[in-house]
C-alpha positions as CSV (number, residue, x, y, z in Angstrom):
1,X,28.4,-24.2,13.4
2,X,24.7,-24.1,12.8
3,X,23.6,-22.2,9.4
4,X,20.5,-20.1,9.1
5,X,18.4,-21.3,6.6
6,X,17.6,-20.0,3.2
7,X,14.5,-19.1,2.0
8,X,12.5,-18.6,-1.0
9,X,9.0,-17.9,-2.3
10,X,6.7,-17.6,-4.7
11,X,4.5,-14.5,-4.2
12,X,1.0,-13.2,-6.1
13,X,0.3,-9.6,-6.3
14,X,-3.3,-8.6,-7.6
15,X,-2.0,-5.9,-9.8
16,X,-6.0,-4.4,-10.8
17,X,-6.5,-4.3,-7.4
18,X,-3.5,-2.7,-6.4
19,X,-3.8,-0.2,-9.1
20,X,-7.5,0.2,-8.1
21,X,-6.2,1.4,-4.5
22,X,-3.5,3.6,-6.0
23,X,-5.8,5.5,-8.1
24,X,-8.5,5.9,-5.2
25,X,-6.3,6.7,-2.6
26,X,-4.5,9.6,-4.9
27,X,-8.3,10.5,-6.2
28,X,-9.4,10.9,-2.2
29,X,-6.5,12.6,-1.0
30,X,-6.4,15.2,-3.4
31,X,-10.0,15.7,-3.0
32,X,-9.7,16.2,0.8
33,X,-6.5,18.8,0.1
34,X,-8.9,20.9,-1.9
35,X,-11.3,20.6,0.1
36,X,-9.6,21.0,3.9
37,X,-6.3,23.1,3.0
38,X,-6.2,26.6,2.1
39,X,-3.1,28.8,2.0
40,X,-0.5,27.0,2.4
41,X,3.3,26.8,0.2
42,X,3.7,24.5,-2.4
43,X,5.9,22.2,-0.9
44,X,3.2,21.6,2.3
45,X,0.9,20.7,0.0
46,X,3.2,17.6,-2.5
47,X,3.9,16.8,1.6
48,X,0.4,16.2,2.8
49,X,-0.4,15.3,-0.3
50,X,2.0,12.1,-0.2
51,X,1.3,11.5,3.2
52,X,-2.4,11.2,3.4
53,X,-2.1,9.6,-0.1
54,X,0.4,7.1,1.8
55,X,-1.7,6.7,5.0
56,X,-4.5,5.6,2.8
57,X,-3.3,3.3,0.8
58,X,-1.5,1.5,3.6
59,X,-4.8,1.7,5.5
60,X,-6.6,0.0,2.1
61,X,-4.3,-2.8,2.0
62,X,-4.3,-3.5,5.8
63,X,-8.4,-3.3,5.5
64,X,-8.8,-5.6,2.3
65,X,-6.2,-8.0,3.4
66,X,-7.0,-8.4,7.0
67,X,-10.5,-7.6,7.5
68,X,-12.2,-7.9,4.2
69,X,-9.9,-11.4,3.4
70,X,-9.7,-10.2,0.1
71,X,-5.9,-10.1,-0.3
72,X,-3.8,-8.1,-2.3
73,X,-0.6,-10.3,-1.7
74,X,-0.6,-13.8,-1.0
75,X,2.8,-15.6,-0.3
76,X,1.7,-19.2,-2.6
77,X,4.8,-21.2,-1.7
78,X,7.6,-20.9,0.5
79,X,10.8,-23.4,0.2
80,X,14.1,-24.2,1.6
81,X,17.3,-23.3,-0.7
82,X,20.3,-25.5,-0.3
């Protein structure tokens, strides 16, 4: 019977960058609610609130990592367990 292997890794998060983004992407996004949304119940706004704030972050990382190569995780080291 053939075994799957077992993996392990060692990752590096750039936590100033990643809190850079978080703070951006929650300063734009409320920005563009005040600015673009009028009227609406509370509970639409906390929702397009943490879906813009969501889609922009996720759009940050995918932009800085990918395009910009300026990543925000890089996988350093990946190795077989027993």
């Amino acid at each position: 019977m053939s075994r799957g292997g077992l993996y392990a890794g060692w990752v590096v998060v750039d936590v100033r960058l990643l809190v850079f983004l978080v703070l951006l992407t929650l300063g734009i996004s409320s920005l563009l609610l005040a600015l673009l949304v009028r009227r609406r119940a509370w509970h639409e706004y906390v929702t397009l609130f943490i879906s813009v704030s969501s889609l922009l972050f996720l759009l940050a990382v995918l932009l800085l990592q990918t395009i910009l190569n300026y990543p925000v995780l890089v996988e350093r080291d990946f190795f077989p367990l027993r």
